[in-house]
N, C-alpha and C positions, 0 to 999 in steps of 0.2 A: 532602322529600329533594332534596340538591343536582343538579344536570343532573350526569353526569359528563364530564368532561376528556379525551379524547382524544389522543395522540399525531398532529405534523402527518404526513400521508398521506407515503409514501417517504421519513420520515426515523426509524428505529429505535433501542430499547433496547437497550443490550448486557448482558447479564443477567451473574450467576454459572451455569458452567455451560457459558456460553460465553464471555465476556470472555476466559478461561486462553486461549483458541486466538489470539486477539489477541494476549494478552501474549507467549505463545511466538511469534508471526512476530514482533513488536515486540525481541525479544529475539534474533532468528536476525538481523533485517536488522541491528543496531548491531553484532553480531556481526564480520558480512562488511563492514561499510563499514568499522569498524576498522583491518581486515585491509589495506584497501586506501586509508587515509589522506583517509579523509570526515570530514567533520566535520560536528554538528548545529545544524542553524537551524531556527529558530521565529516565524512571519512571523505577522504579526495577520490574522486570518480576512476581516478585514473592509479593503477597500481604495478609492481611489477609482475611480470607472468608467471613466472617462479609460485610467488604466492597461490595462484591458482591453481598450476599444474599439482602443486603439496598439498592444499588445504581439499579443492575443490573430489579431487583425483585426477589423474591421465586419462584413465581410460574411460571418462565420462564425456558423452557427447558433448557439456557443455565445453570442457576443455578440447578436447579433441578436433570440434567440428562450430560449432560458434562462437569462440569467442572474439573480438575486435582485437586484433593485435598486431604492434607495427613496433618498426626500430627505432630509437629516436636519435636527435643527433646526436647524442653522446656514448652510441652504440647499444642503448639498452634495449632490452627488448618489454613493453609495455605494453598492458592489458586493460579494455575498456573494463569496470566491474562486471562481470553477467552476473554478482548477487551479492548480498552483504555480509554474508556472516564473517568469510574470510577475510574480511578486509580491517571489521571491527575485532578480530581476534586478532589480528595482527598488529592494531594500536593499545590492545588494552594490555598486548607483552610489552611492545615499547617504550609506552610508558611507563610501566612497573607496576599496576595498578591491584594487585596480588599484593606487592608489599603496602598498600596504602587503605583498602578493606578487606577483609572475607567473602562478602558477598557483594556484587557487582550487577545493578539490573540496569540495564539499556536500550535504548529504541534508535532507530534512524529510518527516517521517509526517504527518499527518491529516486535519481535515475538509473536503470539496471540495462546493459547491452548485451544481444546475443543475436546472431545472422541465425536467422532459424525461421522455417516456414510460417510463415504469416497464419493466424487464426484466430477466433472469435474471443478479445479482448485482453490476446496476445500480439505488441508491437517487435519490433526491433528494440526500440527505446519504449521500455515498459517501466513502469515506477511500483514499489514494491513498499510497504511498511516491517520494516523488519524490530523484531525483538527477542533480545538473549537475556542471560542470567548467567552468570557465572560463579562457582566458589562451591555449590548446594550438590552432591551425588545423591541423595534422597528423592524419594519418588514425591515429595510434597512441592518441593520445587515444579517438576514435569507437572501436576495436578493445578497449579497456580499460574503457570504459564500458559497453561491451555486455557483457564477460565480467564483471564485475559484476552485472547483470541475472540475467545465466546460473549465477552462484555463487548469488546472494539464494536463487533458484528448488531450486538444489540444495541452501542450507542448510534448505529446506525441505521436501525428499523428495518432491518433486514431478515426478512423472515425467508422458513424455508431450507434456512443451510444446518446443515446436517454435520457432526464429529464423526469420524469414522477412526478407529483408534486399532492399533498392533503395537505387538512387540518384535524386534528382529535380534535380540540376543544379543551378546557380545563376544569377545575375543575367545571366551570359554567353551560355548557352545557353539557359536554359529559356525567352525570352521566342518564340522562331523556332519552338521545339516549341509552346507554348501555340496559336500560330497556327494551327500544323496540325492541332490538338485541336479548335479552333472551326470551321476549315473541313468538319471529318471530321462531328464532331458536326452541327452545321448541316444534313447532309441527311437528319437522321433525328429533328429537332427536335421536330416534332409527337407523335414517340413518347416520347420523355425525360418524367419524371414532373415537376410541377410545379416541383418544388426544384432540379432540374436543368438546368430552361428559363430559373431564375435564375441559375445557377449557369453557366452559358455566355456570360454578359455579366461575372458578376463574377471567376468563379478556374475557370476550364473543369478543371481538373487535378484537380477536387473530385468532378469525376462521374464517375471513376473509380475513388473510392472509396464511390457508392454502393450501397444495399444493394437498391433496387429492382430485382427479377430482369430485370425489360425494360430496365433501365440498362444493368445487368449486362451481357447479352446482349450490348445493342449497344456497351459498352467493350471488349469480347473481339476486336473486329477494329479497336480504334484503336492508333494508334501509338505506339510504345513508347518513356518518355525516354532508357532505355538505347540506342538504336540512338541518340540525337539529341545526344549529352554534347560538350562541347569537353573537349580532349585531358585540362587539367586536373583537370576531372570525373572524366574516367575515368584518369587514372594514380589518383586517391586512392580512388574505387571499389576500384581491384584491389590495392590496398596494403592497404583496411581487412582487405578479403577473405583475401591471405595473413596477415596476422598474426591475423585469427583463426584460418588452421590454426594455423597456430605454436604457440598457445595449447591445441590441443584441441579450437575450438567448432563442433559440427557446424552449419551453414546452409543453405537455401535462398535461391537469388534468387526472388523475385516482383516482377516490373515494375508489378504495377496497388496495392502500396502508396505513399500519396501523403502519410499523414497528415495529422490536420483542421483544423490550425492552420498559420496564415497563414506562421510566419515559419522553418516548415523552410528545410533549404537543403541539396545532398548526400546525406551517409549518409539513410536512414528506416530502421528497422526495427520489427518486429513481434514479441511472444510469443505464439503461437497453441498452447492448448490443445485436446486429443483426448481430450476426455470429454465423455460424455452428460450430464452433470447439468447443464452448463451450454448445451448444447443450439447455438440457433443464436449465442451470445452467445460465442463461442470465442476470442477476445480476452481476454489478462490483462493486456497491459502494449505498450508502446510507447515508439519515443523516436524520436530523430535531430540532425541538426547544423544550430546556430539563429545562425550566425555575425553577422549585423545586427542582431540583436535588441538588443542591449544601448547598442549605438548608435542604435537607433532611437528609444530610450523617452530619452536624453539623455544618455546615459554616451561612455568612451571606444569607439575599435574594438576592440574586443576581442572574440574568438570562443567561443562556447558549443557544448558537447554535453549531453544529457541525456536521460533518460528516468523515464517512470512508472508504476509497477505497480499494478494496481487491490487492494487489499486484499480488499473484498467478493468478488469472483469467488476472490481464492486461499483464503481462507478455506472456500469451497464445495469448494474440490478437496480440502481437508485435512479435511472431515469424515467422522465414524467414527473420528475419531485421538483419545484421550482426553488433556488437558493438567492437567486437575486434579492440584494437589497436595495431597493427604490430609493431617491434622496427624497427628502420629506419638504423641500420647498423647490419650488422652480420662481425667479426673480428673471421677470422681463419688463424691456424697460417702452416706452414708448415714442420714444425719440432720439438723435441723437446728444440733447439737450440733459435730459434724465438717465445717458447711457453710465457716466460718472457715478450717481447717485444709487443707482442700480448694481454695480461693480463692486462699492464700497460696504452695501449692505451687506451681500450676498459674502463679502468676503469675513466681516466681523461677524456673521451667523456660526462661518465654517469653526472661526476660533471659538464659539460657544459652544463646538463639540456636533454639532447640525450638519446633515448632510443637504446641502445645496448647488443647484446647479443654474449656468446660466448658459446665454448663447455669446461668445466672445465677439461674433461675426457681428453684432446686432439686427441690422435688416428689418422688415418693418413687422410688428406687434403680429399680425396676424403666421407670421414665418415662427415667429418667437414661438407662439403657442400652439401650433404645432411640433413643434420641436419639445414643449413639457409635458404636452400629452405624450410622447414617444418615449420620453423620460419615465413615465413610469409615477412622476410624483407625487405625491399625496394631496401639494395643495399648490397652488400659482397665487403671484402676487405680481402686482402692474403698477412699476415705477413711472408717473409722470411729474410734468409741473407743481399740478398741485400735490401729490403725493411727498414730494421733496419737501415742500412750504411747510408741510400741517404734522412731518412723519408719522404719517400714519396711511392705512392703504386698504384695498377692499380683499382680504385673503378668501381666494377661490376652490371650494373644493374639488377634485377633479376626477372622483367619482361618484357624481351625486353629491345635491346638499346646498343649502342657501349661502349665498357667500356673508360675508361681514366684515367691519371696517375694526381695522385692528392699532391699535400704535405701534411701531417699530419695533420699543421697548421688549413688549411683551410678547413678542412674537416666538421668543426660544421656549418663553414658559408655555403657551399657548401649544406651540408645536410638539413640544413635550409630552403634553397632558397625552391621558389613557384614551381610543378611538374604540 
């Protein structure tokens, strides 16, 4: 007998069952982006490293220490994405798409790789809903991106998640604050946990977002970028700020969000979820404003905002919600006589747009209907002799409810009707 095959560690099956819960957030995000003049891109999974060591930064764990990366035969060296922005920043310079509008809004859904410690509705292969903006340096863009965010979340009945919004400055200001992060830090070095003793020579602002409680502890009395912003900074800080009232969106400031990638700038914010199932893992999504980015990787100046929402984690918040769609006829037949006649309904139903199912196996009537009750369907219908003779048939309700004798005919209109 063969060894069996395995599925690789942190990357899953999406079954029936549960795929429907996919489909329905897959179907609520094209929904809202719609709504608000997104458009879909679809970037190849697989890119060169380069890209990522520039866009992402070096001295980011994700580049550093996760990312999937192997030679290929042609000697290159090739990276699984661990996330989307660089990858759509990297098409919309290749294309030219600068020379073709000014403003530029885009989404893309799915799979993100990164070898990283497993945790609550973080995989290896994690699927992520990402969306940018490009062309807009104004803080009305940041303020429209996020209520974006904040719609995705509501088309999905997800209560509970929380905006948590910062600024971290830019090229102007943040260099005079990092200073005083190294100095602050620096006397409490020997305590900082290994990542963060690195993390002090390379982007000090990083160990403010970590999760080590003695980190923690001692970022609780460093110095905050809001108090240190050049004017510019903060007039767009409090612009984003009023136009999300303007809009409705309730927020919080937090000064110790930094986000984990190199090439924020400005706005950051955070969706933080308040449910236990996902425990200490309360993060669903994140974004902020990446204005060099696109100029960094070889394109024009052009300024970006974006953000991205973790699917696995939302997914976890919307279970117990059922997405399954039931077929609305189950067709068995009662012989093999009427199995023919059975096949051929069932089949001209489906081209009327009906969802119908049968048992291909046939087997005998009592096998059948067991199998439509399992199905889920709304109604059974039992093809025999005479049913073939008269077309017409006894449609069975199959939860509750008297049956009755229907024509053929009428049966898509029938199955149609409002229940």
């Amino acid at each position: 007998m063969s060894q069996k095959v395995s599925s690789v560690k942190g990357m899953s099956d999406l079954l029936p069952g549960e795929i429907e819960t996919w489909q329905a957030m897959e179907q609520r995000f094209r929904e809202v982006l719609r709504r608000y003049g997104y458009a879909e891109v679809r970037t190849p999974v697989l890119e060169e490293t380069a890209l990522f060591a520039r866009g992402v930064g070096e001295g980011t764990d994700i580049v550093g220490k996760e990312m999937y990366t192997f030679t290929d035969k042609g000697g290159r060296s090739l990276s699984l994405r661990p996330e989307a922005t660089a990858g759509l920043v990297r098409a919309y310079i290749e294309h030219s798409i600068s020379n073709q509008e000014p403003l530029t809004r885009w989404f893309c859904f799915g799979p993100m790789f990164r070898y990283e410690r497993m945790k609550t509705g973080r995989y290896r292969q994690f699927y992520q809903l990402d969306v940018e903006a490009f062309g807009v340096k104004g803080p009305a863009q940041d303020a429209e991106v996020i209520e974006v965010a904040l719609e995705v979340l509501r088309a999905l009945e997800l209560k509970g998640v929380k905006l948590e919004l910062n600024s971290i400055g830019d090229a102007q200001c943040r260099p005079a604050y990092q200073q005083q992060l190294v100095a602050y830090f620096t006397g409490s070095r020997d305590q900082l946990c290994a990542e963060c003793q690195l993390r002090l020579e390379r982007n000090p602002l990083r160990i403010l977002d970590c999760k080590n409680e003695k980190c923690r502890e001692i970022a609780r009395g460093a110095p905050k970028m809001l108090d240190h912003l050049c004017q510019p900074c903060r007039d767009h800080f409090a612009e984003v700020q009023r136009l999300l009232g303007l809009v409705g969106a309730p927020f919080t400031v937090n000064p110790w969000i930094v986000r984990g990638l190199d090439y924020y700038v400005r706005t950051a914010f955070e969706l933080v979820a308040d449910d236990p199932v996902l425990g200490t893992a309360s993060a669903v999504g994140g974004g902020g404003r990446y204005d060099g980015l696109v100029q960094s990787l070889g394109g024009p100046d052009v300024p970006g905002v974006g953000f991205a929402l973790g699917a696995d984690r939302l997914k976890l918040l919307m279970q117990g919600r059922s997405f399954t769609q039931a077929p609305d006829l189950f067709v068995a037949s009662v012989d093999d006589k009427a199995f023919d006649a059975a096949f051929a309904l069932a089949s001209k139903l489906r081209k009327d747009g009906l969802g119908v199912e049968t048992d291909t196996r046939g087997g005998s009537l009592k096998s059948q209907m067991k199998r439509a009750d399992k199905s889920g369907a709304q109604f059974a219908l039992v093809v025999g002799e005479r049913e073939v003779a008269e077309q017409a048939g006894e449609l069975k309700p199959m939860r509750g409810g008297e049956s009755r004798r229907v024509s053929f005919a009428d049966l898509p209109a029938i199955l149609r009707a409002p229940r």
